[in-house]
N, C-alpha and C positions, 0 to 999 in steps of 0.2 A: 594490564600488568605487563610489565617489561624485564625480559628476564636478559641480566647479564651474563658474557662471556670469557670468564676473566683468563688471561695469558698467563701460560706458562714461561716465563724466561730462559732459553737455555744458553748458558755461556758455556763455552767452548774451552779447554783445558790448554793453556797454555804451554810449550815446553822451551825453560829457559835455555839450555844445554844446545839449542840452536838458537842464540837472539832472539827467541820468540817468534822465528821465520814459522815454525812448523807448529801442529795440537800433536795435542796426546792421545794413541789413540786408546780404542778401548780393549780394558782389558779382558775380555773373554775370548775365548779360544780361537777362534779361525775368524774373528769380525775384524774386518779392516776401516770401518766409522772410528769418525773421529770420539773422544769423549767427552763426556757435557758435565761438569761441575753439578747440577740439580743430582746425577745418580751416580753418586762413590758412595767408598764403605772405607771406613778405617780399620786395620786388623795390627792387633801386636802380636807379632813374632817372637819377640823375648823372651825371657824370663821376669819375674820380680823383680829381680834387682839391678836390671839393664833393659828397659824396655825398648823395642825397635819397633815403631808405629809404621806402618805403609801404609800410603791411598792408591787405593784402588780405582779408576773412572770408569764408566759404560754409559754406549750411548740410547742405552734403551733401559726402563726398569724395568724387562723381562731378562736381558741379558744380567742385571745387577742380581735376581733371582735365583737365575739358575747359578750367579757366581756364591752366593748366600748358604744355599740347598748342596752344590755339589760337594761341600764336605764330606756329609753322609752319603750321598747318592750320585753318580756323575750324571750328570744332564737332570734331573728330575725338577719338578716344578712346586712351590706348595699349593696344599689345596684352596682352590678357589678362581686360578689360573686356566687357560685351554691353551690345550696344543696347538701350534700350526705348523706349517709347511713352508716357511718362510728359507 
């Protein structure tokens, strides 16, 4: 039996605002990686009747996580997650 590998794709987040010279990077706090299209989050800002959608990139779904979680909590992880030391 032969077991596949299958790829992840990550594309890299474009920023038009410099010709596309430069990515965008990610949004979580003090990470300077660029971010990857595979791990955003949409959030609306708005109200009802004027909605302002933002995307958000990170280049890791641990960093998408803690961006998810720190609502309630600043840094916290949900369960099922491990710490590390990174």
């Amino acid at each position: 039996m032969s077991r596949y590998a299958h790829a992840i794709i990550d594309k890299k987040v474009i920023n038009l605002d410099h010709d596309g010279a430069k990515h965008v990077m990610c949004a979580w706090d003090d990470c300077e990686r660029d971010g990857v299209d595979l791990h955003q989050v949409r959030i609306n800002y708005g109200k009802t009747a004027t909605p302002h959608v933002v995307k958000h990139v990170f280049c890791t779904e641990r960093h998408k996580q803690f961006f998810i979680n720190s609502v309630r909590n600043y840094g916290n992880l949900p369960p099922g997650y491990k710490r590390s030391f990174i």
